[in-house]
N, C-alpha and C positions, 0 to 999 in steps of 0.2 A: 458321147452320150452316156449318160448313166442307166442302170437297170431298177427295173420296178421291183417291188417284194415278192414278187412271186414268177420265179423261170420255169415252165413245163413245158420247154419243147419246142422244137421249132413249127409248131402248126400254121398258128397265123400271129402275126404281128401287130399290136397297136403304141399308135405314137398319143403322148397326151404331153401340153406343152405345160414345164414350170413356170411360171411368170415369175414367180418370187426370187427362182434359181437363173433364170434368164434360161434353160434347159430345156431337153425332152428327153422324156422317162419313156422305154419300150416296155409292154409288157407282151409276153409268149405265152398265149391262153387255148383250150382245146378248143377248137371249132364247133363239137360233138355238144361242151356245153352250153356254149351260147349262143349256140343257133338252135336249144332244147329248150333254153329259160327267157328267151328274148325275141319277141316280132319283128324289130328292127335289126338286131344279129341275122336272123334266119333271112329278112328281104334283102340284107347285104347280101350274104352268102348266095342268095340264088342270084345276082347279077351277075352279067358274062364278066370273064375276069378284063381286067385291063392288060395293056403291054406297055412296052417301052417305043423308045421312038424306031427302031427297025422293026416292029412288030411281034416280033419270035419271044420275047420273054415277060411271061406274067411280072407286074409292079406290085402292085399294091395288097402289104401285109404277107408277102414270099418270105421276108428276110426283115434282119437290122436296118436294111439300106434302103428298103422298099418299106418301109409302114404303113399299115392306114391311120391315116391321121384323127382322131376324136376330136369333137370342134371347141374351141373354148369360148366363152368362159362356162358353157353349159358339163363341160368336165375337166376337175382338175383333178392335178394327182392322189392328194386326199381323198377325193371324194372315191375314186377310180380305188383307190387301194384297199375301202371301204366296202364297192361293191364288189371285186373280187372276193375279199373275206369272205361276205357273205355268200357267195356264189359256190366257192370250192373249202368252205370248214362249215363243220355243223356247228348247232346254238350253243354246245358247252364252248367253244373257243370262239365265239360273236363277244369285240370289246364291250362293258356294262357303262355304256355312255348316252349320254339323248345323238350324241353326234353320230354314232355312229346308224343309229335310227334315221335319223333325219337325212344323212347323204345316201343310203339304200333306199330309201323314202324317194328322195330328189331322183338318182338317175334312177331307180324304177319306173318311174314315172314318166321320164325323158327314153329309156330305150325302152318302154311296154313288157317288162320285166315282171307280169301280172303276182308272183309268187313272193314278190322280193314287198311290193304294194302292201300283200295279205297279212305278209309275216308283220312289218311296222303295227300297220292298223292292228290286229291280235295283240300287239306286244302293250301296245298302249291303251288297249281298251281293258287290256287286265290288269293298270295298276290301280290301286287303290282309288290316287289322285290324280286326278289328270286335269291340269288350269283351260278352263274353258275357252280365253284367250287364245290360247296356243292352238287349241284343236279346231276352234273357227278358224282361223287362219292358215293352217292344214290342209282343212275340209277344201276349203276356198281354190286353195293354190294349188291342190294337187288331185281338185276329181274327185272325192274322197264322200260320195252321195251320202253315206250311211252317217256320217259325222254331222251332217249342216242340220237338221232339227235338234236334237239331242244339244248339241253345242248354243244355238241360238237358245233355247231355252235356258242352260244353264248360264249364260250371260245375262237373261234376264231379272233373273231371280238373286246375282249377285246386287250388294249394297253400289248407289252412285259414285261413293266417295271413294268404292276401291281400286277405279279405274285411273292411273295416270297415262299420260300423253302417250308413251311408248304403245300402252294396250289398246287407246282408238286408231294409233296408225297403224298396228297388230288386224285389230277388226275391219278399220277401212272407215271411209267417213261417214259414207252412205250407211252403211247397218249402224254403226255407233249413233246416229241422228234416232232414226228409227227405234234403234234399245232405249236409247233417253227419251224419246218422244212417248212412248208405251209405256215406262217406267214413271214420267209425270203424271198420263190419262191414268192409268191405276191408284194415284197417291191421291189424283182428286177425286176420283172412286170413293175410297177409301174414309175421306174427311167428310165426303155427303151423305155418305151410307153411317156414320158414325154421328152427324149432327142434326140429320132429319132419320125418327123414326118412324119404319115403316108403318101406315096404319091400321090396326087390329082390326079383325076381319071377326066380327060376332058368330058365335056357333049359335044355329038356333033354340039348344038345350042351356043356353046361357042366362041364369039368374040375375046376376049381377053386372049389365054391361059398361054401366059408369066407372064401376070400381075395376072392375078387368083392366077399359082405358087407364086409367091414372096408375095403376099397376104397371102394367107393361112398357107408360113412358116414363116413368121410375128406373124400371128395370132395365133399361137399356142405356140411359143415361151412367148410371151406376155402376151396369155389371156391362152389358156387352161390348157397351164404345171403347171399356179399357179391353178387349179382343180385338175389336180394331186395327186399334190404330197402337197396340204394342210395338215395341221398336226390335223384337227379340229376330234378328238376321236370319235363325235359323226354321223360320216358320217359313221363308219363301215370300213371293213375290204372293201367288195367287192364296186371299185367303176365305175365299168364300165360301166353300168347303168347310171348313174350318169354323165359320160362324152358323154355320146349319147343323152342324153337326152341336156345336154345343148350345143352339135354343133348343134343338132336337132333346138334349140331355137336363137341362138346366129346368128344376121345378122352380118357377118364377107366382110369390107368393102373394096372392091376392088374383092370380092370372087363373082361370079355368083350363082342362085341360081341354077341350073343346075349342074356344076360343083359339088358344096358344097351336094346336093342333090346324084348325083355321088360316091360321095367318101362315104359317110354314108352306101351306100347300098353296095359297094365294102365290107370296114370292119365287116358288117352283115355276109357277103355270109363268109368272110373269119373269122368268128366268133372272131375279135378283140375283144367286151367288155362282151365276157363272159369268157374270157380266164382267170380270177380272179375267178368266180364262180366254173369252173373245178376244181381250183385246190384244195377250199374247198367243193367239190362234192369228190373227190377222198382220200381228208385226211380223210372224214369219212366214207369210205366206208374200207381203210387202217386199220383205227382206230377200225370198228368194226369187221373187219376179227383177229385183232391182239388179240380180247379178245373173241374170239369164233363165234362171227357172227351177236352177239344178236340180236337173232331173235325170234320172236314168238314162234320159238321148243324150243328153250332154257327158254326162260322166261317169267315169267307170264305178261300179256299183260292188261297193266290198262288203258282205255281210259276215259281221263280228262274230267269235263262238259264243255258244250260249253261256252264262251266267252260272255257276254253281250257287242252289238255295245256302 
């Protein structure tokens, strides 16, 4: 048998099998740590010990000879060498790899290693970029509560066309249906709200309401359908917002301000520019009923550090 990267001692013993080497790798870990950073360490440790076949001598994890065995393929030696790293060196000696994230990630997950969970999630929520893809998929796989809104939206508001195959088997079929289904209702949103304008609501101090009319369906034709239905990726999915905010701004000439002030607060009551937000408030509310509800009862619940302004 060959020896793992890390010998401290003869405390306790674990066996993890190489497949690739056709082998197994012992590793000699303190008992003290990992029955301090792990719930499934600590429910090992408290079972009664085993023996051998005459009774008299502890087996499993005493010795070289006696190992406890780790199950595969939920750990391989990679992965295992990965989370000792992380277990016994601090962050300045953690290799700068996604992999190495990802298998601390993985068995934290698998031996309830709640600190090993917190550190990933931290590490990833403070980079710059983090691909939306990846962290639905994450969220998904490993419990990961604080991920699945945040994630489902930023899938949304990504362009159709920059999804290839890899990233709906990434997402899973079921949300990818749901993101494209949301992302079509929005686009025809979008072209009705941009070819039918809404209609001008008279202020009763209004002089001129013929010419308002023909005003305002001028002006919308002309100026705001190209807000619309711009193609610029970086405005997002939801742009309702966005066009309130600039009839709110936009002196539209031959339009009273009355009138113009009128019809703003009609579309409010009649909730015109959140009708895009709805419809991604309900693909993930769809989204997370279709994968059990993730919720706090289901899964462990890791809250990110805050944000520096």
């Amino acid at each position: 048998m060959s020896s793992g990267i890390f010998q401290m001692g003869p405390l306790f013993c674990w066996s993890v099998w190489d497949s690739e080497n056709d082998t197994e790798i012992l590793y000699q870990l303190h008992i003290s740590i990992l029955r301090s950073r792990s719930t499934v360490f600590n429910d090992i440790f408290s079972l009664p010990p085993t023996t051998d076949r005459s009774g008299s001598t502890p087996v499993d994890g005493t010795d070289d000879e006696h190992p406890f065995e780790l199950p595969h393929p939920n750990v391989t030696p990679s992965k295992f060498d990965h989370l000792v790293t992380y277990l016994y060196c601090g962050p300045s000696d953690y290799p700068e790899s996604d992999q190495f994230l990802f298998d601390v990630l993985d068995l934290s997950s698998y031996l309830l290693i709640n600190d090993g969970v917190k550190h990933v999630v931290n590490t990833l929520d403070n980079r710059h970029r983090f691909d939306p893809v990846l962290r639905f998929k994450l969220a998904r796989t490993y419990n990961i509560v604080a991920w699945i809104e945040p994630a489902i939206r930023q899938l949304l508001e990504c362009e159709s066309i920059a999804f290839g195959l890899d990233d709906m088997h990434a997402i899973g079929a079921t949300a990818f249906y749901h993101i494209m289904s949301a992302k079509a209702k929005i686009e025809r949103l979008k072209i009705g709200m941009a070819f039918r304008s809404p209609p001008l609501v008279h202020d009763p101090s209004c002089q001129l309401p013929i010419s308002c009319d023909n005003a305002w369906e001028h002006e919308w034709w002309n100026g705001l359908t190209k807000h619309i239905l711009h193609p610029d990726p970086g405005r997002g999915t939801v742009i309702g917002p966005i066009i309130r905010t600039q009839l709110t701004i936009t002196d539209i000439p031959g339009v009273c301000d009355g009138c113009k002030h009128a019809t703003i607060q009609s579309m409010d009551e009649r909730g015109v520019f959140k009708k895009d937000q709805q419809i991604l408030d309900e693909t993930i509310e769809e989204i997370k009923r279709s994968h059990g509800g993730f919720t706090p009862s289901h899964f462990r619940c890791v809250t990110p550090p805050p944000k520096d302004d």
